[in-house]
C-alpha positions as CSV (number, residue, x, y, z in Angstrom):
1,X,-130.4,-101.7,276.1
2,X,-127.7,-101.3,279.2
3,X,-130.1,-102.2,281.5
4,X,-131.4,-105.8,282.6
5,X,-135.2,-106.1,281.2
6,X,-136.5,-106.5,285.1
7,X,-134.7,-103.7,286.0
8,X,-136.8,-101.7,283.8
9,X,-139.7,-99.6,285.9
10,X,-143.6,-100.9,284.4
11,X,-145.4,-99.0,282.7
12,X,-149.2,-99.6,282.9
13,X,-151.0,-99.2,279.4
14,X,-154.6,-99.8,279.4
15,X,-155.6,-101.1,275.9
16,X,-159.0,-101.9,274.5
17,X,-159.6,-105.5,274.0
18,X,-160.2,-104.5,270.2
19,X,-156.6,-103.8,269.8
20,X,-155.3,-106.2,272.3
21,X,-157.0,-109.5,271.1
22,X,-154.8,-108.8,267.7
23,X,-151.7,-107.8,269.5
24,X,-152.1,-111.5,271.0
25,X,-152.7,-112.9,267.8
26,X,-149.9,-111.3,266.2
27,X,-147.3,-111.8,269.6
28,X,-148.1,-115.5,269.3
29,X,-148.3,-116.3,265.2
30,X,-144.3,-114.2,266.0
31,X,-143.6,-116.3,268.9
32,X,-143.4,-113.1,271.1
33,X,-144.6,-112.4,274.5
34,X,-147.6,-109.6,274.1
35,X,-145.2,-107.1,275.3
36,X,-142.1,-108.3,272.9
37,X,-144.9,-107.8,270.1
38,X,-146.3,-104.0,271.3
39,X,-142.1,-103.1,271.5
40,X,-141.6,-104.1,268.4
41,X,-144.5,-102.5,266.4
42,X,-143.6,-99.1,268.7
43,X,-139.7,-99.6,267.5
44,X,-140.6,-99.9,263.9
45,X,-143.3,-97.0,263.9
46,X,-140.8,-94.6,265.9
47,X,-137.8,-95.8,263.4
48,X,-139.9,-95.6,259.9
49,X,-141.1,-91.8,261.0
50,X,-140.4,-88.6,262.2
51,X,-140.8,-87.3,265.5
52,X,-144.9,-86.0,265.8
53,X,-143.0,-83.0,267.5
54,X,-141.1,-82.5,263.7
55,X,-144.1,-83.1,261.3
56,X,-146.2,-80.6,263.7
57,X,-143.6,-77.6,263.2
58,X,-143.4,-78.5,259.4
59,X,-147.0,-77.2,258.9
């Protein structure tokens, strides 16, 4: 990333304490903040698969 991680505008996400208490669980077992652990599981799911916009046309 160029830019400076507090230069980066918030994005509000509202998540249900049934996936957030896990997300915790799984930040702090990986010694990650809660929002290092959600960028890293969105990273890996957008790098390990194709686009939705892709598999939706390949029907």
């Amino acid at each position: 990333m160029n830019k400076d991680r507090h230069q980066l505008t918030p994005t509000p996400v509202r998540i249900p304490l049934d996936v957030k208490a896990p997300l915790q669980a799984a930040a702090k077992a990986n010694d990650r903040s809660l929002n290092g652990e959600i960028l890293s599981r969105l990273r890996a799911s957008l790098e390990s698969k194709a686009p939705a916009a892709q598999k939706g046309n390949q029907q």
